[in-house]
PQR file with spaces between the fields and no chain letter, atoms N, CA, C, O and H, PARSE charges and radii, in Angstrom:
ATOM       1  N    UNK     1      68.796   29.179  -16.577 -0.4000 1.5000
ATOM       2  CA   UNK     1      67.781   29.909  -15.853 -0.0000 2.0000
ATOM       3  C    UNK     1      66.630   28.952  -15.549  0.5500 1.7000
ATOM       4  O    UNK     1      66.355   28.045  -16.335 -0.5500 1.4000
ATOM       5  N    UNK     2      65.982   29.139  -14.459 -0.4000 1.5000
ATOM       6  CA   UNK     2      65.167   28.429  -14.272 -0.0000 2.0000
ATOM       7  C    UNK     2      63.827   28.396  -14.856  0.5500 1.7000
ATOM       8  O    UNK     2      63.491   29.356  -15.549 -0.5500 1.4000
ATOM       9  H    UNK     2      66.205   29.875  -13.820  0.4000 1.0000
ATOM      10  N    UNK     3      62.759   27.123  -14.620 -0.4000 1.5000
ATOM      11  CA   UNK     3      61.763   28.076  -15.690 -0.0000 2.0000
ATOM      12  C    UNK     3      60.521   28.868  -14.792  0.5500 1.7000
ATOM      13  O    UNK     3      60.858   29.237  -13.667 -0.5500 1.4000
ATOM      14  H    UNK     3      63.032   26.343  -14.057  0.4000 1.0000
ATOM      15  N    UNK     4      59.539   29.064  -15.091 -0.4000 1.5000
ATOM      16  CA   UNK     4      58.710   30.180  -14.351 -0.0000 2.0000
ATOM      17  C    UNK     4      57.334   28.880  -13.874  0.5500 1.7000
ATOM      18  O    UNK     4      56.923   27.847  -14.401 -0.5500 1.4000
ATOM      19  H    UNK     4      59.265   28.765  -16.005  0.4000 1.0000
ATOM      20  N    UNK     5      57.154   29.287  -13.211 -0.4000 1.5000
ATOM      21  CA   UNK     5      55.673   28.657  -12.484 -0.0000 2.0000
ATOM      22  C    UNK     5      54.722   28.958  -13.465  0.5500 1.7000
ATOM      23  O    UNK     5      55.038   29.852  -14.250 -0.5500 1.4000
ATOM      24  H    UNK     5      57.488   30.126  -12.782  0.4000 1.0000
ATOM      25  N    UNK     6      53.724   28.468  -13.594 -0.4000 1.5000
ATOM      26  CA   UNK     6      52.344   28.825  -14.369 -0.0000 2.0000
ATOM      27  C    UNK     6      50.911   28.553  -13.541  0.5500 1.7000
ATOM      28  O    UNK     6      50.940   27.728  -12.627 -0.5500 1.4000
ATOM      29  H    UNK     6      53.467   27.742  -12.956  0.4000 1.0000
ATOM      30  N    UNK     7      49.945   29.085  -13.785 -0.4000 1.5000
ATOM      31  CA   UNK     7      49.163   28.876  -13.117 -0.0000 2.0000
ATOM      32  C    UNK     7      48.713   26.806  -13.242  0.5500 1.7000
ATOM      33  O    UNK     7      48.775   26.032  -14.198 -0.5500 1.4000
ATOM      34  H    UNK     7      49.922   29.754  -14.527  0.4000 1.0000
ATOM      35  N    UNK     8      48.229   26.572  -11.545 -0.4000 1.5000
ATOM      36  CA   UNK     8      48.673   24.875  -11.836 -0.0000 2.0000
ATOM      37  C    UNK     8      49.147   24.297  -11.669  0.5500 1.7000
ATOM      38  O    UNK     8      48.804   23.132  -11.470 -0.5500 1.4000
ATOM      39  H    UNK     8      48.179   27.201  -10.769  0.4000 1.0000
ATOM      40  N    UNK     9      50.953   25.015  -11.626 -0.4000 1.5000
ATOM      41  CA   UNK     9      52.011   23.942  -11.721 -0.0000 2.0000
ATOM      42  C    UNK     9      52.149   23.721  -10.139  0.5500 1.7000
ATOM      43  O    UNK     9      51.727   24.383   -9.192 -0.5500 1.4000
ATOM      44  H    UNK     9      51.232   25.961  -11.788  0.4000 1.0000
ATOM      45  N    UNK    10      52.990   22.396  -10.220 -0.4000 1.5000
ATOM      46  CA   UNK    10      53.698   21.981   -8.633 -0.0000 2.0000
ATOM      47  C    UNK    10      54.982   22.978   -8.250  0.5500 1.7000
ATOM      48  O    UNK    10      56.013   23.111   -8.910 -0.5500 1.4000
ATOM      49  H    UNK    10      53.333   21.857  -10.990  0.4000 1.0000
ATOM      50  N    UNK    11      54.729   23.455   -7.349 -0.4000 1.5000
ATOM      51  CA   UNK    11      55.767   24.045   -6.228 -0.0000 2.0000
ATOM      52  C    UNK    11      56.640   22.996   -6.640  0.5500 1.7000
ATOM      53  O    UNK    11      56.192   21.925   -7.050 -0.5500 1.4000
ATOM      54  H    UNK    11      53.892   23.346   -6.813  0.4000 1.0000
ATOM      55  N    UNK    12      57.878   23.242   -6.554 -0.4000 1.5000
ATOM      56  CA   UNK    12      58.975   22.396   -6.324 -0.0000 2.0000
ATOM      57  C    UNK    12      59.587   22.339   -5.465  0.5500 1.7000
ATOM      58  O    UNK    12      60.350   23.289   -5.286 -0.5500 1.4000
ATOM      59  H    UNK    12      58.242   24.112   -6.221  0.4000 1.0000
ATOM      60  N    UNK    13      59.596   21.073   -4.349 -0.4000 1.5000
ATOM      61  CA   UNK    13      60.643   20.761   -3.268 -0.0000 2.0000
ATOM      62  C    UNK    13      61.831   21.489   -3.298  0.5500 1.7000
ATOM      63  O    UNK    13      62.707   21.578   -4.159 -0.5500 1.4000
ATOM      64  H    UNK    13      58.977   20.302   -4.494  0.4000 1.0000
ATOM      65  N    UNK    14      61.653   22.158   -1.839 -0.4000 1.5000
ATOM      66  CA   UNK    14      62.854   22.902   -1.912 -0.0000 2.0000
ATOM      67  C    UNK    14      63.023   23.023    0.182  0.5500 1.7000
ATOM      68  O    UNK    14      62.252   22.793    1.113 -0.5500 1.4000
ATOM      69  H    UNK    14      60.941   22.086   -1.140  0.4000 1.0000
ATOM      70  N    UNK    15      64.203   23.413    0.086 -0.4000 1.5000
ATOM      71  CA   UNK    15      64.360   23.577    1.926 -0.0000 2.0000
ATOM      72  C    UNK    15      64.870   24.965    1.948  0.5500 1.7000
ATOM      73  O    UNK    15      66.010   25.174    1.532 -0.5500 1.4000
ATOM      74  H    UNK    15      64.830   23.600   -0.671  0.4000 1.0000
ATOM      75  N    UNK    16      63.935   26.203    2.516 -0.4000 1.5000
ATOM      76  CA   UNK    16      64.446   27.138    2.741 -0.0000 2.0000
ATOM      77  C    UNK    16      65.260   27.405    4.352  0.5500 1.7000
ATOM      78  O    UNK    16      64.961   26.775    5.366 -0.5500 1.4000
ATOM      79  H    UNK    16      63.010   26.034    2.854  0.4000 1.0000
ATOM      80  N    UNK    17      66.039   28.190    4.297 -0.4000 1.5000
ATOM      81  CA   UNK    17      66.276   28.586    5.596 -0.0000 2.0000
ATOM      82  C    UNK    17      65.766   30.040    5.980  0.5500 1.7000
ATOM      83  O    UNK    17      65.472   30.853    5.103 -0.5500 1.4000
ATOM      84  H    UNK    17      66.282   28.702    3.473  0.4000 1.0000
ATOM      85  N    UNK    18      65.665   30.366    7.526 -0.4000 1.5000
ATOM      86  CA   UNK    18      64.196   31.357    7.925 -0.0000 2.0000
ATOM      87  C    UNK    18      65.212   32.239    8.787  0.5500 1.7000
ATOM      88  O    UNK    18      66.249   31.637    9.065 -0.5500 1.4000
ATOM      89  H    UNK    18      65.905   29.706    8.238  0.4000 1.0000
ATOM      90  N    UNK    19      65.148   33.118    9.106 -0.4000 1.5000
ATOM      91  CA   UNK    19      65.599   34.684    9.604 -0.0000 2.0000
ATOM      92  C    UNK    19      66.324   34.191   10.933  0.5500 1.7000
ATOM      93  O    UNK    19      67.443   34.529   11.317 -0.5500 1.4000
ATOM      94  H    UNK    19      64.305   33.607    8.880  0.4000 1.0000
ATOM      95  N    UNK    20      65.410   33.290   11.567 -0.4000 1.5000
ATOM      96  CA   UNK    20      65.688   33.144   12.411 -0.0000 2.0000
ATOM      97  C    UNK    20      66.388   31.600   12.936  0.5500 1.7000
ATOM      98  O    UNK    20      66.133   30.971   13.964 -0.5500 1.4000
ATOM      99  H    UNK    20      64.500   33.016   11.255  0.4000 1.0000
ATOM     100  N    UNK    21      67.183   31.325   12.019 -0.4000 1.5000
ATOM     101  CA   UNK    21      67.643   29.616   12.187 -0.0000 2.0000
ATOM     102  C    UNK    21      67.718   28.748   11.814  0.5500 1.7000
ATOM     103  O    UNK    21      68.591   28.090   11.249 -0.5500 1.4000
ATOM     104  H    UNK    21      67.390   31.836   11.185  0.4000 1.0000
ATOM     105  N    UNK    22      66.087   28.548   12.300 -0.4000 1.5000
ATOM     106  CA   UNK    22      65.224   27.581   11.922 -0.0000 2.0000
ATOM     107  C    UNK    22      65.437   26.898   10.204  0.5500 1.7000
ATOM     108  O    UNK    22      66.236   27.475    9.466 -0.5500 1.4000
ATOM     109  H    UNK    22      65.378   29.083   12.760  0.4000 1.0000
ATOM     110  N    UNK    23      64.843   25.947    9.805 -0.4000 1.5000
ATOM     111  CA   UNK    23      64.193   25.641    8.045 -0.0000 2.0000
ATOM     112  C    UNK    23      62.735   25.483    7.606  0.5500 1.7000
ATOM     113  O    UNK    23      61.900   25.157    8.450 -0.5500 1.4000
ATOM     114  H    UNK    23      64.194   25.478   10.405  0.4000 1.0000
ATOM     115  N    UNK    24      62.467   25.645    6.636 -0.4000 1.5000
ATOM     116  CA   UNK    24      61.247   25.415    6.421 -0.0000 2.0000
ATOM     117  C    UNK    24      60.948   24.635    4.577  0.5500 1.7000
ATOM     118  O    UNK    24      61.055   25.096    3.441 -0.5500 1.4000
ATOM     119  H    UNK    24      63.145   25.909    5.951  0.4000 1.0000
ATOM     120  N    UNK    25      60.625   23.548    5.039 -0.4000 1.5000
ATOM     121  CA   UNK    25      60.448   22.329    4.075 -0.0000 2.0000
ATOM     122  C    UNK    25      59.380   22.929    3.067  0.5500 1.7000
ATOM     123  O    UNK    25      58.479   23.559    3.621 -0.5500 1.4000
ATOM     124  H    UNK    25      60.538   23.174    5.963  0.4000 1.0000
ATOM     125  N    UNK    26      59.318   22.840    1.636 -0.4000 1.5000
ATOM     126  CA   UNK    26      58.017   23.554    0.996 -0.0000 2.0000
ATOM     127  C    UNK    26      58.022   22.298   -0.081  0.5500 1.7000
ATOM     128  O    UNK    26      58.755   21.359   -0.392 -0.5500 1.4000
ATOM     129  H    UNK    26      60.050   22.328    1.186  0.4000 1.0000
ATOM     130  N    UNK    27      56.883   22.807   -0.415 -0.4000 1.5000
ATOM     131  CA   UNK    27      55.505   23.187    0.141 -0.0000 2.0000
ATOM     132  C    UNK    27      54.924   22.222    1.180  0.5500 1.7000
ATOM     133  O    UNK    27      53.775   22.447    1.561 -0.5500 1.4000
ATOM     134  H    UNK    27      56.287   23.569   -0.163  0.4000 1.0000
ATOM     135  N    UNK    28      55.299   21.630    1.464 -0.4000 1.5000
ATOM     136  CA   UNK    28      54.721   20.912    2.549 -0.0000 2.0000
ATOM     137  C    UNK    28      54.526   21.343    3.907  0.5500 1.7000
ATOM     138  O    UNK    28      53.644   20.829    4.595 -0.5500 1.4000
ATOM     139  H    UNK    28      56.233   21.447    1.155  0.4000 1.0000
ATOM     140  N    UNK    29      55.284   22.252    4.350 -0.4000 1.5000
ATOM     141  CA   UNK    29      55.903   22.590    5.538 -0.0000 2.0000
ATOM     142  C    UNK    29      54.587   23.733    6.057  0.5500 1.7000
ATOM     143  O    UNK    29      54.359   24.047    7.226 -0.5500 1.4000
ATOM     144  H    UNK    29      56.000   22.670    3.792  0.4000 1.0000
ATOM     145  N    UNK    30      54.041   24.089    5.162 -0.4000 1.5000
ATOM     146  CA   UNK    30      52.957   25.036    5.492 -0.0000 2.0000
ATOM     147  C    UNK    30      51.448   24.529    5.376  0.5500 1.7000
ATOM     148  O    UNK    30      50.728   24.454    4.380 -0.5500 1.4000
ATOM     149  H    UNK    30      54.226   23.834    4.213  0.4000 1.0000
ATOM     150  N    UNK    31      51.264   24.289    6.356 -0.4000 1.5000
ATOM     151  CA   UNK    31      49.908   23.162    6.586 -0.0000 2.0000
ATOM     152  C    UNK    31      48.588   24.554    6.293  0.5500 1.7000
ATOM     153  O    UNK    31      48.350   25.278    7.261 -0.5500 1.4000
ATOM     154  H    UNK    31      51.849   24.350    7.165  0.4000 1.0000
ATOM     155  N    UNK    32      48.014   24.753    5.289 -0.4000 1.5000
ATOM     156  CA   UNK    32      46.569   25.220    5.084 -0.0000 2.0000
ATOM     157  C    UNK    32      46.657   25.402    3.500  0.5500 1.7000
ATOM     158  O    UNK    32      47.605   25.631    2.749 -0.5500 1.4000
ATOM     159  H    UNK    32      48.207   24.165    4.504  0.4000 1.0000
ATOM     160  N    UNK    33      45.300   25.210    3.295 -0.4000 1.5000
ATOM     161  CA   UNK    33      44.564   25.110    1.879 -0.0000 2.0000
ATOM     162  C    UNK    33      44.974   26.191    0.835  0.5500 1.7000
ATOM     163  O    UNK    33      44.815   25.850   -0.337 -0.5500 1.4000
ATOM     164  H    UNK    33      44.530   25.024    3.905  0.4000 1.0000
ATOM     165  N    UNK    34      45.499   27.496    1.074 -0.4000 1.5000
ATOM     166  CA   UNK    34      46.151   28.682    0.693 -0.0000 2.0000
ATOM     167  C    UNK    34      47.586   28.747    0.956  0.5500 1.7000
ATOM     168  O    UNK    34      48.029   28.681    2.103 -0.5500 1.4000
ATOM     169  H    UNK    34      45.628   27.773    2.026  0.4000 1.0000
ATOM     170  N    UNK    35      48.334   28.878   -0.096 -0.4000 1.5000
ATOM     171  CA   UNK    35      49.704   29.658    0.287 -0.0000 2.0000
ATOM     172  C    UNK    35      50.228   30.147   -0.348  0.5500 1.7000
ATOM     173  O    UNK    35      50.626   29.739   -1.439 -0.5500 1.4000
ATOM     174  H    UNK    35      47.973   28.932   -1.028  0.4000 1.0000
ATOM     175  N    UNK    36      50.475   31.681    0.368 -0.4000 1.5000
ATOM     176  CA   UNK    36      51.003   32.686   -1.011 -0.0000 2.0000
ATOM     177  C    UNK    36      52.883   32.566   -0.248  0.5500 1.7000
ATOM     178  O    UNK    36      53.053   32.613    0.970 -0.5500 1.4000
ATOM     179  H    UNK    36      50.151   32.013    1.254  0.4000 1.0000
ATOM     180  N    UNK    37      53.701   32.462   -0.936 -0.4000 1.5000
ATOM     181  CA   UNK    37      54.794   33.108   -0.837 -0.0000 2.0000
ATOM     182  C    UNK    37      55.822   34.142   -1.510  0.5500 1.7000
ATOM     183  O    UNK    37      56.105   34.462   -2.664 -0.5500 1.4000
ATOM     184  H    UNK    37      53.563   32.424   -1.925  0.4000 1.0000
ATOM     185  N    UNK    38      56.381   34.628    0.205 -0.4000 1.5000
ATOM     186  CA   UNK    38      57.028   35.998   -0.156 -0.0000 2.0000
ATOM     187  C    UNK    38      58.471   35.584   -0.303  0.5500 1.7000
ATOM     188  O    UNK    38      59.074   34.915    0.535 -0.5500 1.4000
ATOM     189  H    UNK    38      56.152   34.368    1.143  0.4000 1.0000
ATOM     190  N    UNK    39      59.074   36.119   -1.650 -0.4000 1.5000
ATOM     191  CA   UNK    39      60.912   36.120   -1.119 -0.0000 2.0000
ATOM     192  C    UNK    39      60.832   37.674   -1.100  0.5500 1.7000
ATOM     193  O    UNK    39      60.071   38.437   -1.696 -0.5500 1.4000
ATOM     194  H    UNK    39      58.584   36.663   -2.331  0.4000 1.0000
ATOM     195  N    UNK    40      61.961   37.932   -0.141 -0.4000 1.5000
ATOM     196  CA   UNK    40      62.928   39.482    0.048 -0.0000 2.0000
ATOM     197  C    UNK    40      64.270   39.202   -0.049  0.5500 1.7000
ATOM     198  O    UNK    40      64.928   38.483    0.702 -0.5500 1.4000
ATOM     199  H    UNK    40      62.579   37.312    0.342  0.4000 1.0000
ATOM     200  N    UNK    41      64.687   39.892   -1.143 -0.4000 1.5000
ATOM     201  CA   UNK    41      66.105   39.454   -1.522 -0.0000 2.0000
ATOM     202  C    UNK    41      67.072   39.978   -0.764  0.5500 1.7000
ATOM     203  O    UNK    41      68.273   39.711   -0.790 -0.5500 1.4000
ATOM     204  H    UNK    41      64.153   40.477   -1.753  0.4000 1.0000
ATOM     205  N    UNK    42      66.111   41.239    0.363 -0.4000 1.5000
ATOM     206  CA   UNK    42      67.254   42.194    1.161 -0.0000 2.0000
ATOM     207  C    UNK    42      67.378   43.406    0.855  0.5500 1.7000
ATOM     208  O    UNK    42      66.512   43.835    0.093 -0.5500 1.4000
ATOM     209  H    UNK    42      65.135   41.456    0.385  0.4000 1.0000
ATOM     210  N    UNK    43      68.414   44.338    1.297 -0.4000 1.5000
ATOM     211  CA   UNK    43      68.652   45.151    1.147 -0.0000 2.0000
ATOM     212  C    UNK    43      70.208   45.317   -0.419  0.5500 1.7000
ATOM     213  O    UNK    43      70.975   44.437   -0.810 -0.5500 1.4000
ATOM     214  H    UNK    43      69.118   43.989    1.916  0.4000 1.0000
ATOM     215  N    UNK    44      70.125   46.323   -0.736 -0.4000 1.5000
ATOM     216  CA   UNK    44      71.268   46.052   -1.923 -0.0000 2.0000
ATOM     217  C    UNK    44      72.413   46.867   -1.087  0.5500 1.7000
ATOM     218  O    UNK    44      73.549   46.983   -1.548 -0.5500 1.4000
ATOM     219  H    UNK    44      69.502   47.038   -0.419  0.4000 1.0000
């Protein structure tokens, strides 16, 4: 299992793929001083 974030820690490099195609490189990939992220696992 993986372990949990804490307040502090580094995001870990990761390459998501996006709804629509596209990828999106993190944390880097989101250029501003704030970033909250959302996962949606979907529908069951």
């Amino acid at each position: 299992m993986a372990e949990k974030l804490n307040t502090g820690d580094m995001f870990p490099s990761m390459t998501v793929k996006l709804v629509d195609g596209g990828t999106l490189d993190l944390p880097g990939g989101i250029e501003s001083k704030y970033k909250v992220l959302l996962f949606y696992r979907g529908h069951w």
